[in-house]
N, CA, C and O atoms as a GROMACS GRO file, in nm:
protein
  524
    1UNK      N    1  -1.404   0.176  -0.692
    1UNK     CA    2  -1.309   0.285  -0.676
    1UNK      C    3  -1.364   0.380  -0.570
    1UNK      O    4  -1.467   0.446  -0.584
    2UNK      N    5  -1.281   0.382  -0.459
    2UNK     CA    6  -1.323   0.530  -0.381
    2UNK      C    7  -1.265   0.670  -0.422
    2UNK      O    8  -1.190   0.687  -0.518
    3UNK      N    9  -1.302   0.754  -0.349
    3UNK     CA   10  -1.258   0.859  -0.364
    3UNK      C   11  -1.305   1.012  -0.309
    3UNK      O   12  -1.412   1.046  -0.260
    4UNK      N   13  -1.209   1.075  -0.330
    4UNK     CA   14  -1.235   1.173  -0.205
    4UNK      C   15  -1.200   1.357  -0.280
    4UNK      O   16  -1.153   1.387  -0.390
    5UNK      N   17  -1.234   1.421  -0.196
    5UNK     CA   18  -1.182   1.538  -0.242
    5UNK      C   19  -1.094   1.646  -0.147
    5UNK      O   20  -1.084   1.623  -0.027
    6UNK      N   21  -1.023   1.775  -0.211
    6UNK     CA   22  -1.048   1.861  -0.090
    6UNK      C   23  -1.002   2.021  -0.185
    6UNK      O   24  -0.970   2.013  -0.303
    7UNK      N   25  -1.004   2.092  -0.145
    7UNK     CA   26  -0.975   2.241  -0.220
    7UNK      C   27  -0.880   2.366  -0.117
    7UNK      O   28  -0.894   2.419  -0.007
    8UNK      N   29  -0.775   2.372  -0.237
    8UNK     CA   30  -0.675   2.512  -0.195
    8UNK      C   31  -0.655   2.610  -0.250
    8UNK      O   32  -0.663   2.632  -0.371
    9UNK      N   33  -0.622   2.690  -0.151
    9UNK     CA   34  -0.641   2.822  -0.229
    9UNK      C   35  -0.472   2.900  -0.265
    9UNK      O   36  -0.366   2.884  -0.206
   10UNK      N   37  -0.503   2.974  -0.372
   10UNK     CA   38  -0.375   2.975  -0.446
   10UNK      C   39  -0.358   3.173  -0.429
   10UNK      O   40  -0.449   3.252  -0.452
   11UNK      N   41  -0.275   3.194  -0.402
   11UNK     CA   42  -0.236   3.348  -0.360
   11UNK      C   43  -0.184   3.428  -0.497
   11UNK      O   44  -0.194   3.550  -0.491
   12UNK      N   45  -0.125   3.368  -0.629
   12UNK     CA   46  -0.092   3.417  -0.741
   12UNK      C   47  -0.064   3.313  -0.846
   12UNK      O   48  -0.067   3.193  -0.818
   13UNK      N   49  -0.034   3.367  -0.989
   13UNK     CA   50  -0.009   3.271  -1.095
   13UNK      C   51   0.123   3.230  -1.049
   13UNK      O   52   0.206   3.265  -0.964
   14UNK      N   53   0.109   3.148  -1.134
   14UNK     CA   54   0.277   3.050  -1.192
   14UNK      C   55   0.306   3.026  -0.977
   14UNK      O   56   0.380   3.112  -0.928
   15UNK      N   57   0.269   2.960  -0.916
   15UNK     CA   58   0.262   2.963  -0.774
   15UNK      C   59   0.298   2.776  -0.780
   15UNK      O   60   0.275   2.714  -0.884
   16UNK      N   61   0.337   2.728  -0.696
   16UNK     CA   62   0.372   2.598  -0.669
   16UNK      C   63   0.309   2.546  -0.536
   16UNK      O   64   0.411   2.537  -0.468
   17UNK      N   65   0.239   2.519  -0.480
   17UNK     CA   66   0.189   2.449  -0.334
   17UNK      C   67   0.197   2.253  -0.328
   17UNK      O   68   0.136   2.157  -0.375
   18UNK      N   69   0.321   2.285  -0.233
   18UNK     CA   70   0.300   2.151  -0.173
   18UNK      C   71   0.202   2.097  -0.084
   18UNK      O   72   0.191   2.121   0.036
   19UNK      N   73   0.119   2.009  -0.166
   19UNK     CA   74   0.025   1.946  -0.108
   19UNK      C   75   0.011   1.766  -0.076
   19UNK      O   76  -0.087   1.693  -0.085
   20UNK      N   77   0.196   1.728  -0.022
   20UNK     CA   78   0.208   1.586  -0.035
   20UNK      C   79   0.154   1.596   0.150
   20UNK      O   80   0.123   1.485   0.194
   21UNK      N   81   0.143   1.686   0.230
   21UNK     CA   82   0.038   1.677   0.344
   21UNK      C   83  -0.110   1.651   0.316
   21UNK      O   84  -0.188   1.565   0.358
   22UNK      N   85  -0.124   1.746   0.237
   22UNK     CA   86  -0.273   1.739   0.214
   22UNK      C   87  -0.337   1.618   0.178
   22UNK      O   88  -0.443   1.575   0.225
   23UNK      N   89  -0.267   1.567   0.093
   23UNK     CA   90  -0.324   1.397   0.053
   23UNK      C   91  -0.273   1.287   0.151
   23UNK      O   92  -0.342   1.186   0.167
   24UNK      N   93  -0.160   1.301   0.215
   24UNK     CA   94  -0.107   1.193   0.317
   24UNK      C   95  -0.235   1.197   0.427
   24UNK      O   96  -0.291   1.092   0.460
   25UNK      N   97  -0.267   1.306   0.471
   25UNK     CA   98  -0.392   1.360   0.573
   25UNK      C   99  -0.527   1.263   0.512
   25UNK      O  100  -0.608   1.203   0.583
   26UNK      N  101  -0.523   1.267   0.354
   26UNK     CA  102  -0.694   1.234   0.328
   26UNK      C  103  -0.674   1.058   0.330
   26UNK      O  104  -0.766   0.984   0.365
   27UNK      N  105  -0.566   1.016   0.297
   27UNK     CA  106  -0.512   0.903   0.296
   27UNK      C  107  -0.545   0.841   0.422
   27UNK      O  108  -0.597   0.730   0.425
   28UNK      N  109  -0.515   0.918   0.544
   28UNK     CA  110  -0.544   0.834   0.676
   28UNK      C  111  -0.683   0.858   0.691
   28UNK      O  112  -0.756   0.764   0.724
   29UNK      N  113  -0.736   0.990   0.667
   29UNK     CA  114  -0.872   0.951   0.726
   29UNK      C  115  -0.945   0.882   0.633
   29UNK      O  116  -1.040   0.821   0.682
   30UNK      N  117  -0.932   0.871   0.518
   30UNK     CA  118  -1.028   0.718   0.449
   30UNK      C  119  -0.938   0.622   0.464
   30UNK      O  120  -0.945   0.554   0.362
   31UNK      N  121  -0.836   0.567   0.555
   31UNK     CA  122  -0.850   0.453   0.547
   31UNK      C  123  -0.797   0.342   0.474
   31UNK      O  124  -0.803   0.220   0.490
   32UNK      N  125  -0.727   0.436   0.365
   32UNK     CA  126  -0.692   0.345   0.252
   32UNK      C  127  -0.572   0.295   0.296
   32UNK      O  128  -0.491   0.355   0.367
   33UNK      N  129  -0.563   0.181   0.250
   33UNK     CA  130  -0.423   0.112   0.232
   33UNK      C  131  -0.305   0.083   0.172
   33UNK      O  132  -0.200   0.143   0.195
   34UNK      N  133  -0.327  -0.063   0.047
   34UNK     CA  134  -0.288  -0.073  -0.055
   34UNK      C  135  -0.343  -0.060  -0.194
   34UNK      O  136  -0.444  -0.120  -0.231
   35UNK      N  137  -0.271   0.024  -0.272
   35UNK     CA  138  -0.338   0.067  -0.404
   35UNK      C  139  -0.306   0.124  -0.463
   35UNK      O  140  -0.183   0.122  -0.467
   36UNK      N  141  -0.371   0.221  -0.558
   36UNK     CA  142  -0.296   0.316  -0.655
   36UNK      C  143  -0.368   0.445  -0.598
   36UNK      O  144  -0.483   0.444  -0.552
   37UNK      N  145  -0.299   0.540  -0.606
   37UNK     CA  146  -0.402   0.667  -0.617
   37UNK      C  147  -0.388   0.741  -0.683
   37UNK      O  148  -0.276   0.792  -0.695
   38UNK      N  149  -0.486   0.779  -0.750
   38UNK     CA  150  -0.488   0.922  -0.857
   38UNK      C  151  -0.520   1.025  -0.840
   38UNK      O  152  -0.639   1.038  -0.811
   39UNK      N  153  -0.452   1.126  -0.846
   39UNK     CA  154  -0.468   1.257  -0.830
   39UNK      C  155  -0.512   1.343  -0.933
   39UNK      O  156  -0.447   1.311  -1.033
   40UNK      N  157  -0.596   1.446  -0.962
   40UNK     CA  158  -0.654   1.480  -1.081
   40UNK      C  159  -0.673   1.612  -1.020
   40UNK      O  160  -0.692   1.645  -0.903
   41UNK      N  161  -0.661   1.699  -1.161
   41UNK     CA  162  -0.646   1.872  -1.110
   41UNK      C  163  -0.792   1.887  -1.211
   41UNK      O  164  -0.775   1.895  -1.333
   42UNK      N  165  -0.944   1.890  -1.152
   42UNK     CA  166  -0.967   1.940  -1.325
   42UNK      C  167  -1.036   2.092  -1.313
   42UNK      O  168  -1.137   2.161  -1.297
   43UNK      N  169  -0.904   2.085  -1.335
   43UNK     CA  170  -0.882   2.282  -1.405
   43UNK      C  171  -0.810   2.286  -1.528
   43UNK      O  172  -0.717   2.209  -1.554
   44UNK      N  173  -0.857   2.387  -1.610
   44UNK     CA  174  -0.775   2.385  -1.746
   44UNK      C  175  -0.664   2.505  -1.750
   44UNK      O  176  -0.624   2.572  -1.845
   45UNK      N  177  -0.633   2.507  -1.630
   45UNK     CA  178  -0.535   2.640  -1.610
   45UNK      C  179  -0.432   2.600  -1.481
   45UNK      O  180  -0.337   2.673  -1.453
   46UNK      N  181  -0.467   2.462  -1.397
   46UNK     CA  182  -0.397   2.393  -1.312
   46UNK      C  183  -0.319   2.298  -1.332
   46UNK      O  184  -0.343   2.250  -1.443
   47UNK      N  185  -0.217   2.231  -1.267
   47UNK     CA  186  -0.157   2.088  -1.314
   47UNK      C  187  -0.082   2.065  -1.190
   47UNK      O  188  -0.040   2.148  -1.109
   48UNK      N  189  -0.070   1.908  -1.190
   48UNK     CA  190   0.011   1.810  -1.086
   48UNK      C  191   0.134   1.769  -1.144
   48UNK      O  192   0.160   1.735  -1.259
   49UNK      N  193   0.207   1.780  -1.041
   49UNK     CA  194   0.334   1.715  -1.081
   49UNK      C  195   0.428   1.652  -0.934
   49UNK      O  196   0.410   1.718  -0.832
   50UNK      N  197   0.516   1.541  -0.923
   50UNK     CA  198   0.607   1.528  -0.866
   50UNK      C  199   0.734   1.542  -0.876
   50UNK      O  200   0.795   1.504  -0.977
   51UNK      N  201   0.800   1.607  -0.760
   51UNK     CA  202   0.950   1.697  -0.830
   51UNK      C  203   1.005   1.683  -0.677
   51UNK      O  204   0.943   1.654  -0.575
   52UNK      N  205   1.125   1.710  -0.694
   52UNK     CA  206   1.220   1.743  -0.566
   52UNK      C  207   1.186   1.800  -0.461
   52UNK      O  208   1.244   1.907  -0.475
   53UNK      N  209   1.128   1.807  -0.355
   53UNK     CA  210   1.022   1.875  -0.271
   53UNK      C  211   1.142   1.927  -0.131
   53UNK      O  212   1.101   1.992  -0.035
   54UNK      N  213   1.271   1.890  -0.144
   54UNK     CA  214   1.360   1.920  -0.064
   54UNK      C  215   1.398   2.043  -0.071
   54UNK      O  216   1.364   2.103   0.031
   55UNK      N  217   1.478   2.135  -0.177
   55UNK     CA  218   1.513   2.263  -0.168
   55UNK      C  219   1.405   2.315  -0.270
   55UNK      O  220   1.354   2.274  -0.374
   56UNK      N  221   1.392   2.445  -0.177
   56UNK     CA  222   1.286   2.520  -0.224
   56UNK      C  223   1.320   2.577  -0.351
   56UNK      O  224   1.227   2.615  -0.422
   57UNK      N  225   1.468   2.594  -0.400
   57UNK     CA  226   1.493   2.704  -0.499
   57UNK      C  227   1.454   2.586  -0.642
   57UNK      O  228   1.461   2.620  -0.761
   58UNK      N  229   1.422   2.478  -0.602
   58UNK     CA  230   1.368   2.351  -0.752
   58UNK      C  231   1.221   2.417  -0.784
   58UNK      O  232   1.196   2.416  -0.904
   59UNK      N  233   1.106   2.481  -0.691
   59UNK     CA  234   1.034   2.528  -0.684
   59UNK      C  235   1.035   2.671  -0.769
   59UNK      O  236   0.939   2.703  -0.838
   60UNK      N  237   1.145   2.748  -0.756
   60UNK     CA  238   1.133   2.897  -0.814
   60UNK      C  239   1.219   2.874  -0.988
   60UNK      O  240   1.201   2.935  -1.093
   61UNK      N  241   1.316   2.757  -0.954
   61UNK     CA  242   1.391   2.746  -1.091
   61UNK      C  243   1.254   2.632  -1.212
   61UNK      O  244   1.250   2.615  -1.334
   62UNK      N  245   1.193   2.596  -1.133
   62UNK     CA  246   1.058   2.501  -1.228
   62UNK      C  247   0.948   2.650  -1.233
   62UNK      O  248   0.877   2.621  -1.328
   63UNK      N  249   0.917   2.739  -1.201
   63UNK     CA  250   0.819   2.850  -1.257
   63UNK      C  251   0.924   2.971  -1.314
   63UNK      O  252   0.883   3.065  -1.382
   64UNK      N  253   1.031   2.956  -1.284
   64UNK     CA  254   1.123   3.052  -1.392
   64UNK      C  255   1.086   2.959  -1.571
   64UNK      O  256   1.038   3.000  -1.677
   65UNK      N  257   1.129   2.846  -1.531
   65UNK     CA  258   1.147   2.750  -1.668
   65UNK      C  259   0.982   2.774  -1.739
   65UNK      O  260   0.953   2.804  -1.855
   66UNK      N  261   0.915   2.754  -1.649
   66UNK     CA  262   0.781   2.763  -1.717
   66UNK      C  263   0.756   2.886  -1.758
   66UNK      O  264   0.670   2.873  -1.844
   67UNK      N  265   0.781   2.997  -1.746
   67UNK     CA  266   0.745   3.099  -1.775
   67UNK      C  267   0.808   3.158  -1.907
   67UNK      O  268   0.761   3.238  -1.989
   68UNK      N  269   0.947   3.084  -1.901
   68UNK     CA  270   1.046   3.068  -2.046
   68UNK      C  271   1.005   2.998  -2.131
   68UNK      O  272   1.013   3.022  -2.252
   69UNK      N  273   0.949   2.892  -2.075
   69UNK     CA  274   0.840   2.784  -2.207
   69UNK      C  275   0.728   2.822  -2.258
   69UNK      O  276   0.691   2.778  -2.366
   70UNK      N  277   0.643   2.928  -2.173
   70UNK     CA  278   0.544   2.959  -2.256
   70UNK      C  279   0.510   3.138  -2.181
   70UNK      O  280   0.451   3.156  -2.075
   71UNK      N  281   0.557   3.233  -2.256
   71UNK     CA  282   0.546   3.336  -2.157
   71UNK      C  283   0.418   3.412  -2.194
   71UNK      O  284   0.360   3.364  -2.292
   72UNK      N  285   0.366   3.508  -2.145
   72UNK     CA  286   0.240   3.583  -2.209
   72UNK      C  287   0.238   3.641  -2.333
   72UNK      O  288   0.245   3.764  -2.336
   73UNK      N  289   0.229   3.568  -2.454
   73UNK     CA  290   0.290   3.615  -2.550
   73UNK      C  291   0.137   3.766  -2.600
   73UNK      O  292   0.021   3.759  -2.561
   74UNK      N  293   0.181   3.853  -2.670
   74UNK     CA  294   0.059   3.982  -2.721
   74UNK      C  295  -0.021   3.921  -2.818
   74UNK      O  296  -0.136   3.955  -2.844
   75UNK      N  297   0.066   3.794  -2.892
   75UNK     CA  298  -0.024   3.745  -3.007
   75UNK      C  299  -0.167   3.663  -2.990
   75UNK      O  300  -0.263   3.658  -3.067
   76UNK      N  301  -0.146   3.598  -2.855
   76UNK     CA  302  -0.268   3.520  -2.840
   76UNK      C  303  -0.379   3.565  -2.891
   76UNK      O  304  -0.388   3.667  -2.959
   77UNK      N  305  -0.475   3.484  -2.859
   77UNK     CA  306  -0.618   3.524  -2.928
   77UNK      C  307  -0.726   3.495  -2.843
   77UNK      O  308  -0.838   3.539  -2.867
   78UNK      N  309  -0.691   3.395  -2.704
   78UNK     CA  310  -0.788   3.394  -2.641
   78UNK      C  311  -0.852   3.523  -2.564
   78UNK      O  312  -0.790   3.627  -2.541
   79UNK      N  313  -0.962   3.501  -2.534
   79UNK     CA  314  -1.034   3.629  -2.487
   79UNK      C  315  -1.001   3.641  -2.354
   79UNK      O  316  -1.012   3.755  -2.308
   80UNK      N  317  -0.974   3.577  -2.301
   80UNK     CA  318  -0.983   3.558  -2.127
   80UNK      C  319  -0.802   3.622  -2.072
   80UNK      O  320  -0.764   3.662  -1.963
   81UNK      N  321  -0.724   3.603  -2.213
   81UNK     CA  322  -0.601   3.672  -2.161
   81UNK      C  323  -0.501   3.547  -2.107
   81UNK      O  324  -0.386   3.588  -2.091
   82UNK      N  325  -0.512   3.464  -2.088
   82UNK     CA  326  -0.469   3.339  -2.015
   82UNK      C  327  -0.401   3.204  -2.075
   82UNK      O  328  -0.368   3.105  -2.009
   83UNK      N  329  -0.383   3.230  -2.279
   83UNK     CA  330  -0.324   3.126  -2.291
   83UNK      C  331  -0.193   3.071  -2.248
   83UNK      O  332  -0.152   2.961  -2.285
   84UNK      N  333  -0.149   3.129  -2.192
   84UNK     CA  334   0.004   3.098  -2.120
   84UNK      C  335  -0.035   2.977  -2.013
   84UNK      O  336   0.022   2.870  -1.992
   85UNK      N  337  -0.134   3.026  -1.965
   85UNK     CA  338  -0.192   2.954  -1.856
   85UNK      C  339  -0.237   2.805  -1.845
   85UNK      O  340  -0.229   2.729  -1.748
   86UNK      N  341  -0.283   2.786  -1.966
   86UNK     CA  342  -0.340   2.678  -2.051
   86UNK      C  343  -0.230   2.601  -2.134
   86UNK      O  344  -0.234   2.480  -2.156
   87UNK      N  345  -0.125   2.694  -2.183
   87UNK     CA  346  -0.037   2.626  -2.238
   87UNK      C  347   0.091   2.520  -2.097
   87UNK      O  348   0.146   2.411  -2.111
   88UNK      N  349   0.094   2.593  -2.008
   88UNK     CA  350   0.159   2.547  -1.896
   88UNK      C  351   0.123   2.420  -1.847
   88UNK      O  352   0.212   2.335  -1.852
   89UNK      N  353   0.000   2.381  -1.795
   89UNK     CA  354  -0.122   2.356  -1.733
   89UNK      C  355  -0.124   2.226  -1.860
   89UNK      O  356  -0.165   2.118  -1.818
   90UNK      N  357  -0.097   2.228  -1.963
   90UNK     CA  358  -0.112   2.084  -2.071
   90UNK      C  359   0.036   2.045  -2.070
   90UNK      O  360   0.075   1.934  -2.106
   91UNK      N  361   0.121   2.146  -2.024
   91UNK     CA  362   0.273   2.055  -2.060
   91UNK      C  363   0.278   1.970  -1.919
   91UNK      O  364   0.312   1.853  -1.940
   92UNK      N  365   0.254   2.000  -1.786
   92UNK     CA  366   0.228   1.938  -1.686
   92UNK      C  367   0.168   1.864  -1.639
   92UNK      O  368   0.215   1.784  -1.560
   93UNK      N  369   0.014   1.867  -1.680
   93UNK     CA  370  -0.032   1.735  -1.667
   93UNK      C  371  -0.160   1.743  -1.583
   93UNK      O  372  -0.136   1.766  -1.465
   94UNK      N  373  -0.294   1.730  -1.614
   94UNK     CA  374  -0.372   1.727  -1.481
   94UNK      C  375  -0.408   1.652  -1.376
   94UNK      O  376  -0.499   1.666  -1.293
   95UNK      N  377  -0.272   1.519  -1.401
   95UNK     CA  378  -0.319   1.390  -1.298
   95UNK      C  379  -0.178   1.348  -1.288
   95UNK      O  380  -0.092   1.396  -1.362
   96UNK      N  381  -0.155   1.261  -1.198
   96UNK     CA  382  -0.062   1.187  -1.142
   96UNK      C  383  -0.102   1.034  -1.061
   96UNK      O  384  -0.211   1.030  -1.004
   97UNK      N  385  -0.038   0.947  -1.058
   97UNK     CA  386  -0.039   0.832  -1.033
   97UNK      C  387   0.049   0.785  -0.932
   97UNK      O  388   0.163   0.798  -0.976
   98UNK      N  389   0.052   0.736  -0.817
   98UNK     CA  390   0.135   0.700  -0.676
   98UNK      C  391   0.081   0.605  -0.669
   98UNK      O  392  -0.025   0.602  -0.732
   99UNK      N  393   0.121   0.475  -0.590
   99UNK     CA  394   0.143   0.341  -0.523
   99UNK      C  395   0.116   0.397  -0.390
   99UNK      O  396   0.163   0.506  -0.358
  100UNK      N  397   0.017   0.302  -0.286
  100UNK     CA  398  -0.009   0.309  -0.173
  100UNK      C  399   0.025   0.188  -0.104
  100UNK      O  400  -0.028   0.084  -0.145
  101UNK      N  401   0.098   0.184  -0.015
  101UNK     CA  402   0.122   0.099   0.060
  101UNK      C  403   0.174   0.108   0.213
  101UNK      O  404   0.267   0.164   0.270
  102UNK      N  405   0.056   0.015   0.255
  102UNK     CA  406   0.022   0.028   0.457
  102UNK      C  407  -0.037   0.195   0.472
  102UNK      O  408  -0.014   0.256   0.576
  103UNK      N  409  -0.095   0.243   0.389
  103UNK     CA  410  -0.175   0.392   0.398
  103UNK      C  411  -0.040   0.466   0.382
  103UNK      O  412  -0.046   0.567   0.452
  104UNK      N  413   0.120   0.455   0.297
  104UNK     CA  414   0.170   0.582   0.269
  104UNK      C  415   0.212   0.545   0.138
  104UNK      O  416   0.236   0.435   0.088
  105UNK      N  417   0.217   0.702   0.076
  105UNK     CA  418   0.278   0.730  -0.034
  105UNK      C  419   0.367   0.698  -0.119
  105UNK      O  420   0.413   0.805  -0.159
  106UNK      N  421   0.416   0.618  -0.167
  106UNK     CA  422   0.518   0.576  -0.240
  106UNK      C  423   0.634   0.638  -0.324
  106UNK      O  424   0.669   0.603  -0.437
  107UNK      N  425   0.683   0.729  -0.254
  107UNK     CA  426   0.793   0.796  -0.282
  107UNK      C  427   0.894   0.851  -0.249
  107UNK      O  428   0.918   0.879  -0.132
  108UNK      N  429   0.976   0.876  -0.349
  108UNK     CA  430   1.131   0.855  -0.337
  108UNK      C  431   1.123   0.966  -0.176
  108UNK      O  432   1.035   1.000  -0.097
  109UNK      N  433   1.267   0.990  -0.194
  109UNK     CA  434   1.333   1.072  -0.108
  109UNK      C  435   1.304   1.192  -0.047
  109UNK      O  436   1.255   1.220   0.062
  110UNK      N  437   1.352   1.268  -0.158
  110UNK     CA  438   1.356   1.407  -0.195
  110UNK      C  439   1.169   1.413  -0.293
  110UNK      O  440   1.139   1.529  -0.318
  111UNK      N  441   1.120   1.365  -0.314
  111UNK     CA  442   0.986   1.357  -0.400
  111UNK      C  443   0.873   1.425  -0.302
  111UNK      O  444   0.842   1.382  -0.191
  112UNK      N  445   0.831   1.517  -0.354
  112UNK     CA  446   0.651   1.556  -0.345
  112UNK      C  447   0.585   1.594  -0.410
  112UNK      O  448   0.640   1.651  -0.504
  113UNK      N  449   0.428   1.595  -0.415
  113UNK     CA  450   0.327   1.645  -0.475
  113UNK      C  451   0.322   1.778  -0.489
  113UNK      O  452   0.293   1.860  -0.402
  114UNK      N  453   0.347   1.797  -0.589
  114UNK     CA  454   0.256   1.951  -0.609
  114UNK      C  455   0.191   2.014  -0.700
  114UNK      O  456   0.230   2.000  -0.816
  115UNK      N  457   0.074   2.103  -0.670
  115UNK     CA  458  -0.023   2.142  -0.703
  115UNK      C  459   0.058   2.292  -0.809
  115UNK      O  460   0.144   2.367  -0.764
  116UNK      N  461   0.008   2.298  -0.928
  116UNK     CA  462   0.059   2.384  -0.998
  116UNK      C  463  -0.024   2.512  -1.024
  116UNK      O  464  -0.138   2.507  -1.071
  117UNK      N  465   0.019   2.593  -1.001
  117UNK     CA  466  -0.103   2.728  -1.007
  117UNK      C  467  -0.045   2.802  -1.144
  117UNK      O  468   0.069   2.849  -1.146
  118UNK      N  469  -0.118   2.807  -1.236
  118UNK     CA  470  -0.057   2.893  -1.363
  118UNK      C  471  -0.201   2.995  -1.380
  118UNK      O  472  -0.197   3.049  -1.490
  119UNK      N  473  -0.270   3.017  -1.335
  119UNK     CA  474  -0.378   3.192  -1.382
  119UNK      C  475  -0.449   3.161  -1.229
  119UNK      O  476  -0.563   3.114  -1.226
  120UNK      N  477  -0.383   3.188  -1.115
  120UNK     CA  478  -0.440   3.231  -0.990
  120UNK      C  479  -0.423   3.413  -0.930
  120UNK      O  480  -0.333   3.483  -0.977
  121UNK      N  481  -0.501   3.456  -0.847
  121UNK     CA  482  -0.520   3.360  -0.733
  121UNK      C  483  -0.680   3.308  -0.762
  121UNK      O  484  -0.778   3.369  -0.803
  122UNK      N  485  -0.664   3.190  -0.728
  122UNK     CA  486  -0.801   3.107  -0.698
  122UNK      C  487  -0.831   3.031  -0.639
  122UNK      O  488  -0.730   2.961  -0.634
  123UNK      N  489  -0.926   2.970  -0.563
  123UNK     CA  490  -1.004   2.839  -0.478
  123UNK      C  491  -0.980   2.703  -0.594
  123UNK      O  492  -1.033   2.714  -0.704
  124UNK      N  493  -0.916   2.604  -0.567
  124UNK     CA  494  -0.899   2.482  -0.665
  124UNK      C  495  -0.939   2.346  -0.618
  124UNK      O  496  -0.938   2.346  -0.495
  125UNK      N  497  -0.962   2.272  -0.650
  125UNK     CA  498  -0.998   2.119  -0.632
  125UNK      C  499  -0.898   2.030  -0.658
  125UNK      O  500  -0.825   2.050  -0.754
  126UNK      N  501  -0.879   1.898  -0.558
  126UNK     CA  502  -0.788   1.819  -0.567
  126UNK      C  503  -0.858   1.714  -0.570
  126UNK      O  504  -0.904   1.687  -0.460
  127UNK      N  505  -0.890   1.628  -0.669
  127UNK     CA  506  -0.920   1.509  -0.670
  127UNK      C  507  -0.916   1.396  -0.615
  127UNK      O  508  -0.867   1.354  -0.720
  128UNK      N  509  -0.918   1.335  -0.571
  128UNK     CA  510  -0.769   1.158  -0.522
  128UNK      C  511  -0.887   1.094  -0.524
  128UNK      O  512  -0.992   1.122  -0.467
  129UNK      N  513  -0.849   0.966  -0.625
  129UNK     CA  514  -0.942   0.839  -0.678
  129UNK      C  515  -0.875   0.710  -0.590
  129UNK      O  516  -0.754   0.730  -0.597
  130UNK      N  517  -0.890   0.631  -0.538
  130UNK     CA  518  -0.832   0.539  -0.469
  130UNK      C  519  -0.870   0.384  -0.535
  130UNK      O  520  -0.990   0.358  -0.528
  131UNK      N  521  -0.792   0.290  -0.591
  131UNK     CA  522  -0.819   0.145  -0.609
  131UNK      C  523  -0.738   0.036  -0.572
  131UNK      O  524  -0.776  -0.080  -0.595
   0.00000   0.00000   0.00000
């Protein structure tokens, strides 16, 4: 298995960054071809997902929804202030799975990667495992 890394930086919470450049980019310079690749967020306050990457307002109506699914509730108990963050961040997922083929991405149309920011701003890590 190869694999590679790279890190972005996130300007606020509940934030969305398309990063189906960022991995198409690491894709050519290693080289890879045919395969699977995995993408892995490991942050316990981050998550990956693929979604409609065409109109931007799928972007503001997916962190409205999230914020309705788990909002800052007063009851929490963690110390850090952030279970919202954590609760988001497990409904989404910290990895994703794509098909590589001739070094591109395997996806639909309207489809891109993106990097989920739920307790930023912060510096984050992007994984990509290649086989």
């Amino acid at each position: 298995m190869e694999r590679t890394k790279f890190s972005i930086k996130t300007n606020s919470s509940n934030e969305i960054v398309d990063i189906t450049k960022l991995i198409e980019s690491a894709i050519q310079k290693s080289g890879w071809n045919d395969g699977f690749l995995l993408i892995s967020i490991p942050h316990t306050t981050a998550a990956v997902t693929i979604n409609e990457n065409y109109d931007p307002d799928v972007k503001t109506d997916f962190i409205f929804s999230m914020r309705k699914i788990s909002p800052d509730y007063p009851q929490f108990k963690h110390s850090e202030g952030n279970s919202d963050s954590h609760v988001k961040a497990s409904l989404v997922g910290r990895s994703e799975t794509i098909a590589v083929i001739n070094g591109e991405l395997q996806l639909g149309r309207w489809e891109g990667v993106w990097f989920c920011e739920f307790d930023g701003p912060r510096t984050r890590d992007v994984q990509l495992f290649f086989k």
